[in-house]
C-alpha positions as CSV (number, residue, x, y, z in Angstrom):
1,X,109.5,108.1,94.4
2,X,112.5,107.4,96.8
3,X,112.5,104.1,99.4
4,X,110.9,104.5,102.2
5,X,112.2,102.3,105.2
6,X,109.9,103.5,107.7
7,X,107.5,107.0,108.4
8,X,107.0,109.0,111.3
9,X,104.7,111.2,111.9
10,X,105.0,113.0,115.5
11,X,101.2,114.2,115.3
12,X,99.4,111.1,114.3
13,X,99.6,108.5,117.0
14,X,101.3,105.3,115.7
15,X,99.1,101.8,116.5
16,X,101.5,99.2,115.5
17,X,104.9,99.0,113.4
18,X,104.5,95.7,111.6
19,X,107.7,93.9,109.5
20,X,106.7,95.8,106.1
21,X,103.5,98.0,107.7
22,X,103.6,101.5,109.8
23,X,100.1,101.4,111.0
24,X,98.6,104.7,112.7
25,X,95.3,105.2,114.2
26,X,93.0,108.3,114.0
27,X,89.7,108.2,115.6
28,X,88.1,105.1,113.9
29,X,90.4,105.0,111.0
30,X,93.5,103.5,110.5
31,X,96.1,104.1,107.8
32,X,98.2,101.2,106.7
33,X,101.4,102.8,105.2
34,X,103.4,100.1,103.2
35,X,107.2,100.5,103.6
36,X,109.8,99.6,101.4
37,X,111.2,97.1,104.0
38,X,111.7,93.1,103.5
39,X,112.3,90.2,106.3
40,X,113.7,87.0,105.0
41,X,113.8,84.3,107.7
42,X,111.8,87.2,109.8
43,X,114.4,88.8,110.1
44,X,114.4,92.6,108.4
45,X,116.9,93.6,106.2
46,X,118.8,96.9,106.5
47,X,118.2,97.6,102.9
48,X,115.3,98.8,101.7
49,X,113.5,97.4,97.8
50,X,112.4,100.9,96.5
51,X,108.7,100.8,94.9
52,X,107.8,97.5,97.1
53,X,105.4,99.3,98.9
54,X,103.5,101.0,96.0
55,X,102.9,97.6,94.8
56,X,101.7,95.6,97.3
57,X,98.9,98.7,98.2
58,X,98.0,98.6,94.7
59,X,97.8,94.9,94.7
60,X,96.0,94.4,97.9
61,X,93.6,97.4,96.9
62,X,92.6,95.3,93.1
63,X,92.0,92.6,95.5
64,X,90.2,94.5,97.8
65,X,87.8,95.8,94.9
66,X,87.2,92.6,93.5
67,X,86.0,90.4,96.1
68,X,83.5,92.7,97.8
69,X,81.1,90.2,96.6
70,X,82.0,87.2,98.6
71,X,83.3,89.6,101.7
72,X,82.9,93.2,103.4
73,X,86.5,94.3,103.6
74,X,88.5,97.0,105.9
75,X,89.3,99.0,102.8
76,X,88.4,103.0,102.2
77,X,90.8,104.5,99.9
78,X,94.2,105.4,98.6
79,X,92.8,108.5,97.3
80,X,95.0,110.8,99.8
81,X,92.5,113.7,99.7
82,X,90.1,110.8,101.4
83,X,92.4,111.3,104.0
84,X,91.5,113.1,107.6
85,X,93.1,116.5,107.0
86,X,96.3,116.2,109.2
87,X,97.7,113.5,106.5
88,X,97.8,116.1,103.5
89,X,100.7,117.6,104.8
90,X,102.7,113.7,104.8
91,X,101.4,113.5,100.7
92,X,104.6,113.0,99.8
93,X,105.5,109.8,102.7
94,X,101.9,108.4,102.1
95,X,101.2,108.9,97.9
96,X,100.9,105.1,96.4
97,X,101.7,103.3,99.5
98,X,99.1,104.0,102.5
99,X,96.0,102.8,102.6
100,X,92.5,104.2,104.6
101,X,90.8,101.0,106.2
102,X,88.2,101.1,108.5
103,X,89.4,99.9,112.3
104,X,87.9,96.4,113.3
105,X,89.0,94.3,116.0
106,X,91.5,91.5,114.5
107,X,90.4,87.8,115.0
108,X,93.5,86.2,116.6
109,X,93.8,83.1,113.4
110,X,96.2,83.4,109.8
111,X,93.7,81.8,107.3
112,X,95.7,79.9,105.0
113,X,94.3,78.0,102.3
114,X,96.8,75.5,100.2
115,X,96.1,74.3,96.5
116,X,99.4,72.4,96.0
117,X,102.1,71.1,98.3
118,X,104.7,73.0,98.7
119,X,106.9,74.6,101.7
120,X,106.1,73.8,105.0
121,X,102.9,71.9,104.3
122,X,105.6,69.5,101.8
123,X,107.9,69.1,104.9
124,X,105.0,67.8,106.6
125,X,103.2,65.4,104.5
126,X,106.7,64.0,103.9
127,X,106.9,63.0,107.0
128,X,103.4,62.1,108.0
129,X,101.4,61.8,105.1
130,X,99.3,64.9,106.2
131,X,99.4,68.9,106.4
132,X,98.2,70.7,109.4
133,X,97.0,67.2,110.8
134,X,94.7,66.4,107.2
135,X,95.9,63.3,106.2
136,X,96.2,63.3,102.5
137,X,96.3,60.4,99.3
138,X,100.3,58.9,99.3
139,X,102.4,59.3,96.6
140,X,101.8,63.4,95.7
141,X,104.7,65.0,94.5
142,X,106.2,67.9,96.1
143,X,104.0,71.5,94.5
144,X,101.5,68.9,92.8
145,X,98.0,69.6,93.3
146,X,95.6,68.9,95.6
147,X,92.1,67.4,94.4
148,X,90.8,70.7,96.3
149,X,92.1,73.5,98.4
150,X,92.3,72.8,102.4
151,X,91.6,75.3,104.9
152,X,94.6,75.4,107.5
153,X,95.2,77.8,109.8
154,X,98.1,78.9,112.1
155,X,98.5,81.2,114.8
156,X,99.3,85.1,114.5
157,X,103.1,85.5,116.2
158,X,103.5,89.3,116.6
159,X,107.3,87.9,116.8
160,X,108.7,84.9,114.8
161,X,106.8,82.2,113.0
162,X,103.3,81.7,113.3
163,X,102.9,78.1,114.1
164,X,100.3,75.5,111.9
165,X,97.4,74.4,114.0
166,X,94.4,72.2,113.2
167,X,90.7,73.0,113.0
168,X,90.1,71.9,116.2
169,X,92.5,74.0,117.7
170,X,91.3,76.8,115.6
171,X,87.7,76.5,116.9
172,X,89.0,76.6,120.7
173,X,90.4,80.1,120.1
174,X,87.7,81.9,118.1
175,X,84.6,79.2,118.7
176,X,83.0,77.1,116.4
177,X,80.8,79.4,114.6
178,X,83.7,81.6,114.0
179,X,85.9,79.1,112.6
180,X,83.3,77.7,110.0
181,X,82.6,81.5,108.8
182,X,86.3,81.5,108.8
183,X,86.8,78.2,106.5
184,X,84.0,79.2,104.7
185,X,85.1,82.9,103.6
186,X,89.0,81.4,102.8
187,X,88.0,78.8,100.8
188,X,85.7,81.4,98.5
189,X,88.1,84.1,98.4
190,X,90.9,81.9,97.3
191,X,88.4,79.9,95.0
192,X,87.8,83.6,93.4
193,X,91.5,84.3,93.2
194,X,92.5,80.8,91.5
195,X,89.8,81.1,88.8
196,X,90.5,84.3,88.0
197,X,94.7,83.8,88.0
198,X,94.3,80.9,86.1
199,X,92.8,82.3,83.2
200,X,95.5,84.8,83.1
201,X,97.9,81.8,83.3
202,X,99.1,82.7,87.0
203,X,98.2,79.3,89.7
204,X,98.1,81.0,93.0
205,X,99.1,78.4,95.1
206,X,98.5,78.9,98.3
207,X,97.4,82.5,100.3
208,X,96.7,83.8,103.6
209,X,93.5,86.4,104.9
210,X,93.0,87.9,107.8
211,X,90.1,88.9,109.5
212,X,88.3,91.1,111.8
213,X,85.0,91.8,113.4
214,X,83.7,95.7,112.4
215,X,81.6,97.5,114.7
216,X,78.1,95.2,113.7
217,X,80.5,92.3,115.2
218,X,80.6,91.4,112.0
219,X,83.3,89.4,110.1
220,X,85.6,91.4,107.6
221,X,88.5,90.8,105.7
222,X,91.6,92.9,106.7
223,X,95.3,93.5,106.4
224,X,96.7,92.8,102.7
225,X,95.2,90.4,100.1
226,X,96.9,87.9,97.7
227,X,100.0,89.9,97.8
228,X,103.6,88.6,96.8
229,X,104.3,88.9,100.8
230,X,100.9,86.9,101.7
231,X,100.5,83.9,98.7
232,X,102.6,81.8,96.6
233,X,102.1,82.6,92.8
234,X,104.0,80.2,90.0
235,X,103.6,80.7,86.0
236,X,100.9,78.5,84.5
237,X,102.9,77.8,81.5
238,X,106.4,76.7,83.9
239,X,104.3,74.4,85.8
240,X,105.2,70.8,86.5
241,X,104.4,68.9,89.6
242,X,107.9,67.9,91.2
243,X,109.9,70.9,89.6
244,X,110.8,73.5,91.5
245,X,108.7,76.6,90.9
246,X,110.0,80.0,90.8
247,X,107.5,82.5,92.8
248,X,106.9,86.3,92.3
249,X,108.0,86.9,95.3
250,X,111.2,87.5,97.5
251,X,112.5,84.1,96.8
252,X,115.2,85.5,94.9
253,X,116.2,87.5,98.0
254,X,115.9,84.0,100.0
255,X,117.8,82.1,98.0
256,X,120.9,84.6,97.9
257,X,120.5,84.7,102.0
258,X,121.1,80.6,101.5
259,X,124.3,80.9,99.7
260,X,125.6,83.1,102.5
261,X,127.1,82.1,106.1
262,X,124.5,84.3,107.8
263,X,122.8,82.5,110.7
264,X,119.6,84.1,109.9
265,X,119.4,85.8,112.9
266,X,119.5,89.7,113.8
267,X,121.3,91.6,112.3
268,X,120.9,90.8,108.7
269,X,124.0,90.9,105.9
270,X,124.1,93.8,103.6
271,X,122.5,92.9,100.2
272,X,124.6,93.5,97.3
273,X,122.8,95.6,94.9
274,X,122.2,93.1,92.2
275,X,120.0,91.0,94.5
276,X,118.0,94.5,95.6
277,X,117.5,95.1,91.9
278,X,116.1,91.4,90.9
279,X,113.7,91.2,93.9
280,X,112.7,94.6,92.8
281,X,112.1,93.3,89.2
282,X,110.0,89.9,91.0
283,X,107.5,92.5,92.5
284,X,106.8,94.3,89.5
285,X,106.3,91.1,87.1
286,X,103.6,90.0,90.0
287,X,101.9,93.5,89.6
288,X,101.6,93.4,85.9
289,X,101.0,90.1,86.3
290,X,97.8,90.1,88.4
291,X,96.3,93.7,88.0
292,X,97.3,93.7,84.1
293,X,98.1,97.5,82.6
C-alpha cells in the first residue's frame, strides 16, 4: 500500500487532525485513520514512513482485544465492511489503517505510568531526587528499575509538550474519584502489558492511556494503546541499568535530527532516505515483536 500523509474526505465531516491521526466523526462513531506521518521534537516531518500507520492500528487494535478484561475500550472494528456505508467508497485510503471506535467524551489527563527511569522523569530525579514530585530512593541509575510502577500524569497540549503534573493537580482537574479510577486503571493496564512483554523478552518501560467517559458516564480507554508512538519498549536480553537502551520506536529518526543543525522548529529538514527506511524497519520489529506472526 502507498504512504499516506494525510486523507480527505469532502463528505465525511472531519472532527480533529491530530500529529499522526485524521479523525472524522459520523453520528456517534468516529473513525481514527492512522497516517503515515511522524513529529520528532513535535514538529511533523515533510516525509512520510510508508506502512507506519498499518502498524500502529494493528498494534493498538491487539491491545485493544486483550485488555477488555481490566477496561471497556472505544474500539469497534477495522473490518471496513463494519463501516457506515459512505466509507466503502475510501477502502482503498482507510484498509489497515482506520479504526471504528465508539465516540466518548475525552477526560482532559495523559495517564502515564513509568517502570524505569528514563527521559524526562531521569532529567528530573537528577535534579531533585523525584519524578512528577514522587520523591524516590537515591542512587538509581538512569533506565534502572523502579521497585514498582508510578502513576504520573501530565496534561493533554493540543500544541507542544504536554507538561508533568502531580496527583494533586491531577485531582483538581477531573476530581478525586476520577483520578483514583484513573491511577487505578493505568497501573492494571500497564501491569497487564509488562507481564505479558516480559515473557516475550520485551520490558515496556513506561506507556501512556487515555481516557473517556461513554455515554453511561462511564470510564473507557481511548485513542491508541502501547504503541511505539505512546510507550517506551527495550529488548529484555540488551538490558542493563545505566546503558543506554535502544527503543522500537522513532528514536532512530531522533537521533539523526540531533546530528543536524535544525533548530527543531517548523519547518522540518528533509530526511535522507536511509533514515526513512530504518525507522521504517524500528516499527515493524515492534509489530512482530509484540503481536508475534
Amino acid at each position: 500500500m502507498e504512504a499516506i500523509f494525510q486523507t480527505n474526505f469532502n463528505d465525511i465531516k472531519l472532527f480533529r487532525r491530530g500529529k499522526v491521526r485524521d479523525v472524522y466523526e459520523i453520528d456517534d462513531k468516529l473513525i481514527f485513520v492512522a497516517s503515515d506521518r511522524i513529529s520528532a521534537f513535535d514538529v511533523i516531518m515533510n516525509e512520510p514512513i510508508p506502512t507506519k500507520g498499518e502498524i500502529l492500528t494493528k498494534i493498538s487494535k491487539f491491545w485493544f482485544e486483550k485488555t477488555r478484561h481490566i477496561i471497556k475500550n472505544h474500539f469497534i472494528s477495522t473490518d471496513i465492511n463494519d463501516f457506515p456505508e459512505i466509507c466503502k467508497k475510501y477502502e482503498k485510503e482507510l484498509k489497515g489503517r482506520a479504526m471504528l471506535v465508539k465516540k466518548s467524551k475525552p477526560i482532559m489527563l495523559e495517564c502515564v505510568v513509568r517502570g524505569y527511569v528514563a527521559g524526562s522523569g531521569w532529567k528530573e530525579y537528577k535534579k531533585q531526587g523525584t519524578i512528577c514530585g514522587i520523591k524516590l530512593p537515591s542512587g538509581l541509575k538512569e533506565y534502572g528499575k523502579l521497585s514498582e510502577p508510578i502513576f504520573t500524569p501530565s496534561t493533554k497540549a493540543e500544541v507542544g509538550h504536554d507538561e508533568n503534573i502531580g496527583f494533586d493537580a491531577a485531582v483538581k482537574i477531573v476530581g478525586e474519584e476520577i483520578a483514583n479510577k484513573l491511577r487505578k486503571y493505568s497501573l492494571e493496564l500497564y501491569n497487564f502489558a509488562y507481564n505479558y512483554l516480559y515473557q516475550r523478552g520485551i520490558i515496556l518501560a513506561d506507556t501512556k492511556f487515555e481516557f473517556g467517559l461513554d455515554e453511561n458516564n462511564e470510564i473507557i480507554l481511548i485513542d491508541e494503546a502501547l504503541t511505539p508512538d505512546s510507550s517506551r519498549f527495550w529488548l529484555l536480553e540488551n538490558y542493563n541499568a545505566g546503558k543506554v537502551e535502544m527503543n522500537f520506536d522513532k528514536q532512530v529518526l531522533r537521533d539523526y535530527l540531533e546530528t543536524t543543525s535544525w533548530n527543531k522548529q517548523a519547518p522540518a529538514p528533509t530526511l535522507p532516505d536511509e533514515i526513512i527506511n530504518k525507522t521504517i524497519d524500528k516499527y515493524k520489529f515492534a509489530l512482530k515483536a509484540i503481536c508475534g506472526n
